[in-house]
N, C-alpha and C positions, 0 to 999 in steps of 0.2 A: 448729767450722769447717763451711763447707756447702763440700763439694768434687766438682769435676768432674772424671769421667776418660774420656780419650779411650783405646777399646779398638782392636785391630786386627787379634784374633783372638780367639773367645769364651774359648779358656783361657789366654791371655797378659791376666789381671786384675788385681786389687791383692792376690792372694795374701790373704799374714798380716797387710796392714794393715787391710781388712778388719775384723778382729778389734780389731784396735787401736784404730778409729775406734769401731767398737762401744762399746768399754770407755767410750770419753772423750764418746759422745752425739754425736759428728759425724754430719751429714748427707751421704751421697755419693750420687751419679749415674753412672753408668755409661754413655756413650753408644758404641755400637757400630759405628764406621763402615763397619768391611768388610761390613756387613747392610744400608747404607745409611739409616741412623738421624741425622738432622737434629740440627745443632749448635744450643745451645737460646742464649738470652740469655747472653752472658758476664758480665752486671753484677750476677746473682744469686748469682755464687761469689766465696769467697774465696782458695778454691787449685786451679788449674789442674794433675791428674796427667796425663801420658802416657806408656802401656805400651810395651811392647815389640810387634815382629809381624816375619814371616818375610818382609815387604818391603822395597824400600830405598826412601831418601827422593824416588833419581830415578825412580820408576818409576811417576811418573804418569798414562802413555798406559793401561798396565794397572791402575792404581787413580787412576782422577781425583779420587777425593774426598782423595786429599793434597793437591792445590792448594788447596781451602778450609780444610783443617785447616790448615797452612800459614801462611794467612792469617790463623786464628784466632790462633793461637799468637804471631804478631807482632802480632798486637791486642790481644792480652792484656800481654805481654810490655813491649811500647814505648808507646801509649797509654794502657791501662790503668792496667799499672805494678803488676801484684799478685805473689804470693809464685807459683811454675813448681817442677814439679820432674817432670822427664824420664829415662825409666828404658830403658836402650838403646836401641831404635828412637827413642822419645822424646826423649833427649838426643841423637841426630843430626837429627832435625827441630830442635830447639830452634837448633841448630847453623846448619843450613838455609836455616832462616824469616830468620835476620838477616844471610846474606850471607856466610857459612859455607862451605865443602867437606866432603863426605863422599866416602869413596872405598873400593874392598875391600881387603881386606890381604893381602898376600901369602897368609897361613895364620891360617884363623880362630882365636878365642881361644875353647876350650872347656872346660868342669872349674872346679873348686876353685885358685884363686889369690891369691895377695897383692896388693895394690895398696899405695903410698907415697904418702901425703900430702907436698904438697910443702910450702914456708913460710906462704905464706897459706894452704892448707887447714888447717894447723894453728891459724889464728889466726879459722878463720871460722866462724862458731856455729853450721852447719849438721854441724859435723863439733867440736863440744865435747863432752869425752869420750870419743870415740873414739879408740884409736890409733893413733900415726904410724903403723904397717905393720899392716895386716888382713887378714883372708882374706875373699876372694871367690866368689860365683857369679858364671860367665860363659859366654854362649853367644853369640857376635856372629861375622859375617864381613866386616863392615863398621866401619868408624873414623872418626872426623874426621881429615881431611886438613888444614883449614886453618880455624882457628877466627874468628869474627866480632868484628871492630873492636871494643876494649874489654873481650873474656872475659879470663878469669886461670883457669890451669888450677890444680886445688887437689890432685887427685891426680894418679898416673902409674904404670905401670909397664914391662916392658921390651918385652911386647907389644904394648903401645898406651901410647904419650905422653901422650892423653886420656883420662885416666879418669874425672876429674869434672872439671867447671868451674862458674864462675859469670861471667853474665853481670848486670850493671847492680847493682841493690841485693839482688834474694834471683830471681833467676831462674836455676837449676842442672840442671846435667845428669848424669847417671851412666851409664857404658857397663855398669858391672855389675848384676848384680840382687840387691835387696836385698828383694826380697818372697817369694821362694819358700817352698815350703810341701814336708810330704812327698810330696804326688803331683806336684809342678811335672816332675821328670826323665820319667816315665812319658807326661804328657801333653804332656809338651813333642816327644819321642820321636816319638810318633805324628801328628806334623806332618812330611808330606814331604819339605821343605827340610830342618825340622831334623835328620828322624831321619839325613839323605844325609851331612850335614854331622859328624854326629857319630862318625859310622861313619870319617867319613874321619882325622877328628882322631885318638880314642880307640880303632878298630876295632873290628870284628863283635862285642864284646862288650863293648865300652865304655859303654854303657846301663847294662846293668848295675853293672859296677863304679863307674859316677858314682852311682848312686841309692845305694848301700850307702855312698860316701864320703858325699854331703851326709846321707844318715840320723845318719849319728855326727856331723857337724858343723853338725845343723840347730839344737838351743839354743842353740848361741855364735852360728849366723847371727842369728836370730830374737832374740836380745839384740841385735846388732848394728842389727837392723832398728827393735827400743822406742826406739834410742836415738837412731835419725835420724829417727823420726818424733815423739816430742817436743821435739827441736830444733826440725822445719820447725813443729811448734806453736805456738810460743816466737817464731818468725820470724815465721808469720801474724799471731799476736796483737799483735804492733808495726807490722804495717803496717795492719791495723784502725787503732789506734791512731792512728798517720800519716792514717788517709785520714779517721776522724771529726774530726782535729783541724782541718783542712783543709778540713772541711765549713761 
């Protein structure tokens, strides 16, 4: 796969897929927009990633470069037409860009959580294998509110109703993270918003005790994470497929 990703803070990255692209010979790009790094040709990728960041999607007066990222991501998405896979921040832009709501949540969603697949996420290949109830990382204070003409939510849980969707043929969203690594809580932490947020959830010492739980539960994440990324593999490689045929 040659894959793009859109970053929004230097350590909100592709984590452990990283790794995983490595193993499999993918090609990935990194481009970093909060640095001001220029969105390159979209016609040379095959998969569009987008990370997470400590902004929201309305907050374009203080980060203008969301409007063109924005943009990108509905060019990608509706034009285009290739395989998306958006990881909180990213799955509420995905959200966004087609016409979507995002909004804060009462009380953000912080820690190790389950999330439920609902009927169609059990039937959709991006989540074969996996099962109906999993455990999560999650650090958001933002949600979709009202998802875009045509999505089907594929997870859910009681914090937030959106936890995955998919929009159109293979464009999906995830509120949770499924890339973290052992240092993600540490330098997640040492991000302003996040450490404020966390403290508020978890308390004065809740940093702590989240790194010591995802320690014990980062191989089961990190299985969890081979397994949805050889799925979105499996995914790319038939929309290849689709678009040489086509050609």
């Amino acid at each position: 796969m040659r894959i793009l990703v859109f970053q929004h803070v230097l350590v909100e990255h592709p984590g452990v897929f990283r790794d995983l692209w490595r193993e499999k010979g993918d090609e990935w790009r990194a481009v970093e927009l909060d640095a001001g790094e220029a969105i390159p040709d979209l016609h040379d990728f095959d998969l569009l990633v987008v990370m997470g960041g400590p902004m929201d999607v309305w907050q374009e007066d203080i980060y203008p470069w969301l409007t063109p990222e924005k943009a990108s991501i509905r060019h990608w998405v509706r034009n285009l037409g290739r395989p998306f896979l958006g990881i909180c921040l990213g799955h509420q832009l995905l959200a966004a860009s087609l016409g979507g709501s995002v909004g804060l949540m009462a009380r953000p969603e912080i820690g190790l959580g389950d999330v439920e697949l609902t009927e169609a996420g059990r039937h959709d290949p991006l989540f074969t294998g996996i099962t109906k109830r999993t455990q999560t990382f999650q650090w958001h204070g933002a949600e979709i509110s009202k998802l875009p003409d045509g999505a089907e939510i594929l997870a859910a849980n009681s914090a937030c109703p959106v936890q995955a969707f998919r929009w159109g043929r293979h464009a999906y969203g995830l509120q949770y993270h499924v890339e973290i690594t052992i240092s993600t809580v540490g330098e997640w932490n040492a991000i302003p918003e996040y450490g404020a947020g966390l403290e508020r959830v978890l308390g004065p010492h809740g940093a702590a005790r989240l790194d010591e739980a995802v320690s014990r539960e980062l191989l089961h994440l990190q299985a969890g994470a081979r397994r949805l990324n050889d799925n979105m593999a499996r995914i790319v490689a038939a929309a290849q497929r689709m678009r040489l045929g086509a050609a």
